[in-house]
C-alpha positions as CSV (number, residue, x, y, z in Angstrom):
1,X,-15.7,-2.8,-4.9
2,X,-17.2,0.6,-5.1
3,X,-14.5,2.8,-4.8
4,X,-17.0,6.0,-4.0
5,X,-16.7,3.5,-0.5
6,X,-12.9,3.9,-0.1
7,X,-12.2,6.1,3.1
8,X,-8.2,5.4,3.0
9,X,-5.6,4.4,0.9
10,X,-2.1,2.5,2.1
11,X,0.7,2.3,-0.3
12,X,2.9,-0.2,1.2
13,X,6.5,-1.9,-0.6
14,X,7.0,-5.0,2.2
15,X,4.8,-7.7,1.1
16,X,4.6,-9.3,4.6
17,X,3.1,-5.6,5.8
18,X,0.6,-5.7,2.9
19,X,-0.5,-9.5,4.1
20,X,-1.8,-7.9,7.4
21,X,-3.4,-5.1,5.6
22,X,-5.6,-8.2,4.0
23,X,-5.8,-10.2,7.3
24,X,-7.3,-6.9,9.0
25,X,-9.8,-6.5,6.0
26,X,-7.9,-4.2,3.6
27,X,-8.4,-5.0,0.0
28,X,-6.1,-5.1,-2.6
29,X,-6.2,-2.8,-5.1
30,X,-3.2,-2.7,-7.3
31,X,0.5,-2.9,-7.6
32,X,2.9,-1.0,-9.4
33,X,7.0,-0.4,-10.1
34,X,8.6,2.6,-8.9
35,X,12.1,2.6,-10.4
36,X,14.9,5.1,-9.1
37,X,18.0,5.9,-10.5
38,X,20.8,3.9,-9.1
39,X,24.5,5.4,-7.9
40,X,25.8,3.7,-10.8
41,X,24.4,4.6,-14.0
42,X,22.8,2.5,-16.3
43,X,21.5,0.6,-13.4
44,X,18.3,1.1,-11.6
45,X,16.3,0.5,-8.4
46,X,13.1,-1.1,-8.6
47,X,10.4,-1.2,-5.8
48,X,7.1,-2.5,-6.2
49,X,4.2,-0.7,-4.1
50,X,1.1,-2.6,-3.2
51,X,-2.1,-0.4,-3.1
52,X,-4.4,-1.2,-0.1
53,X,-7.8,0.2,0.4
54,X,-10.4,0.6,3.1
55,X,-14.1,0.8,2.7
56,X,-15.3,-0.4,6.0
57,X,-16.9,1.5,8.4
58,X,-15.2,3.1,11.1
59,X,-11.4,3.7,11.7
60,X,-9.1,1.7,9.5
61,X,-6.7,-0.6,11.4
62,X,-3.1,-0.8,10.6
63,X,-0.4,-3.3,11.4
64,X,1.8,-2.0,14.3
65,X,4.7,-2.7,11.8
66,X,3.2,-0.5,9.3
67,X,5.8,2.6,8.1
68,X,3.6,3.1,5.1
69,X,2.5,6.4,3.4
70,X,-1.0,7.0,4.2
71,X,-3.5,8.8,2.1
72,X,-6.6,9.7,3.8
73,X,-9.9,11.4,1.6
């Protein structure tokens, strides 16, 4: 994919949420770790984000369910 193409970027942590992203013709991109200190030191959080792009024309769709960050360019 030519990311030149990529009109909007969802950053998603449910993987059920990012599934419909792909059934509505998102494309996955990437995943990462976001790790956040806990209450109880040493221990941490982790959350993994799953990077979503659209390139197709017109408005992106999103799940109803969707509480994602959004990133428009």
């Amino acid at each position: 994919m030519d990311v030149n193409n990529v009109k909007e970027i969802a950053d998603v942590t449910d993987y059920q949420i990012a599934n419909q992203y792909i059934s509505l013709g998102w494309v996955y991109a990437d995943k990462y770790v976001n790790l956040t200190d806990s209450a109880y030191p040493p221990f941490y959080q982790q959350q993994i984000h799953y990077v979503l792009l659209w390139s197709k024309d017109g408005v992106p769709i999103h799940p109803p369910s969707d509480q994602s960050t959004r990133n428009s360019e």
